[in-house]
C-alpha positions in Angstrom: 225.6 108.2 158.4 225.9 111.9 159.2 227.0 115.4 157.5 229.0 117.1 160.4 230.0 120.7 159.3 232.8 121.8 160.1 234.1 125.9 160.9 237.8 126.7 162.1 240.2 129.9 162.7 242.3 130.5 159.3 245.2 130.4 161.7 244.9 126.4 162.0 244.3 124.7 164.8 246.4 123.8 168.2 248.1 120.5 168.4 245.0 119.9 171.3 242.4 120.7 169.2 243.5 118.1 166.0 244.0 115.6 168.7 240.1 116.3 169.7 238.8 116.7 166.0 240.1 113.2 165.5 238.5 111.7 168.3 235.4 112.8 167.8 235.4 111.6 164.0 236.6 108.6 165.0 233.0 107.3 165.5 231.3 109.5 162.7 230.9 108.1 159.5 229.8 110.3 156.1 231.0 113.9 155.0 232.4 116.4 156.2 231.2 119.9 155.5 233.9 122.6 155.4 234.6 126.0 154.0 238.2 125.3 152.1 239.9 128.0 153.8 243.7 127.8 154.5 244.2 127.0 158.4 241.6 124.3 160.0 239.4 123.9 157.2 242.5 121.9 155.1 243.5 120.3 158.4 240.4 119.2 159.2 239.7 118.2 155.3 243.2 115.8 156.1 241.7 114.7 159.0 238.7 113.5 157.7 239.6 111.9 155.0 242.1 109.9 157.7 239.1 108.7 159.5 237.3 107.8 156.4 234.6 110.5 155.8 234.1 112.0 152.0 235.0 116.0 152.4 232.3 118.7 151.2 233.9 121.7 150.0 231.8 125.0 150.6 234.3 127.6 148.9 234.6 131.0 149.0 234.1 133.9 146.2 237.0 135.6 147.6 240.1 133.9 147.0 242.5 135.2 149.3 242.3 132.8 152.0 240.8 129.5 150.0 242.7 126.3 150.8 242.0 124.6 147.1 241.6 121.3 149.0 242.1 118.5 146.6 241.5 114.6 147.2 240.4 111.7 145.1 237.2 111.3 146.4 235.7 115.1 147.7 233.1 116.7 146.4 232.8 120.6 146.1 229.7 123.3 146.1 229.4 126.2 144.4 231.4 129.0 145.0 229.6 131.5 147.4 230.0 134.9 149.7 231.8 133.7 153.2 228.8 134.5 155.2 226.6 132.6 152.9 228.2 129.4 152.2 228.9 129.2 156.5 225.2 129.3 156.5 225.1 126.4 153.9 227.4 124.4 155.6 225.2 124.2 159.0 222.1 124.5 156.7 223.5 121.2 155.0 224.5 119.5 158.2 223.1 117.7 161.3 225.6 119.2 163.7 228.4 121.9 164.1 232.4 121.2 165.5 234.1 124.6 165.6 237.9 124.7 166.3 237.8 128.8 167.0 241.5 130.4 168.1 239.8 132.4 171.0 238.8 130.7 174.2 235.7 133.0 174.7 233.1 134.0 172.0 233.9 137.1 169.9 231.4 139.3 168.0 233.2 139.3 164.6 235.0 136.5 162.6 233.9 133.7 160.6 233.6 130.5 162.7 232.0 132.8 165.8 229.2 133.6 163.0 229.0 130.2 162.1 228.9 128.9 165.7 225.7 131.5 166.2 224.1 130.4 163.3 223.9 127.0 164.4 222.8 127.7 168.0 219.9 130.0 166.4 219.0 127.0 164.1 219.4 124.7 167.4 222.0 122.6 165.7 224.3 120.6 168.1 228.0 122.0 168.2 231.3 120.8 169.5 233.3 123.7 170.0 237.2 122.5 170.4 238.8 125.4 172.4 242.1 125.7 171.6 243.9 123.5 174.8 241.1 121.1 173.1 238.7 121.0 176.0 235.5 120.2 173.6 232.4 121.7 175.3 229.1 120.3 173.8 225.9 122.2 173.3 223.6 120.2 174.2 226.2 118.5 176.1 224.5 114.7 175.2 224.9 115.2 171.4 227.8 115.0 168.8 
């Protein structure tokens, strides 16, 4: 059993990077940490729940962009500040999968502060580019 978190662009992800997300979930079973955000976070919440792991909902205080995932069987955390409950969701988690909509790291935006926030923690991350190239950190993990 593991609790993979889970951080993606509000745009939602490419065709290439779902086809990766549900590959590597394939072979994980238990939850599946996300922020409930419109864009990946509800696709990957789908996702998982197709391949059998119980979604963790981390929302957000601000409402603008929140997903309001629903299934039978997730379970939800507290409302808290973006920043913060990205923190909680690595914090909460063994390892990080990212499906950010830039190919190279940028200083601002949510999943890119996510992604750095498990690399300072030494968390392992599967970063999904978007022609869904997955580059592991370290590469032997997740």
């Amino acid at each position: 059993m593991a609790n993979i978190g889970f951080s993606g662009t509000s745009k939602g992800m490419t065709g290439a990077q779902k086809t990766a997300l549900r590959t590597i979930l394939a072979d994980v079973k238990g939850e599946l940490h996300h922020g409930d955000c419109i864009g990946a976070d509800a696709e990957a919440h789908e996702i998982a729940e197709e391949c059998g792991l119980l979604p963790i909902l981390h929302p957000p205080t601000n409402h603008t962009k929140r997903a309001w995932c629903s299934s039978p069987s997730h379970l939800m955390r507290p409302e808290r500040p973006y920043l913060t409950r990205n923190r909680d969701i690595v914090d909460d988690t063994v390892a990080l999968i990212a499906a950010p909509a830039e190919f190279d790291e940028q200083p601002r935006g949510g999943t890119w502060y996510t992604v750095r926030y498990a690399r300072k923690c030494g968390k392992p991350i599967a970063l999904i580019l978007p022609d869904g190239l997955v580059r592991r950190t370290p590469p032997d993990r997740l």
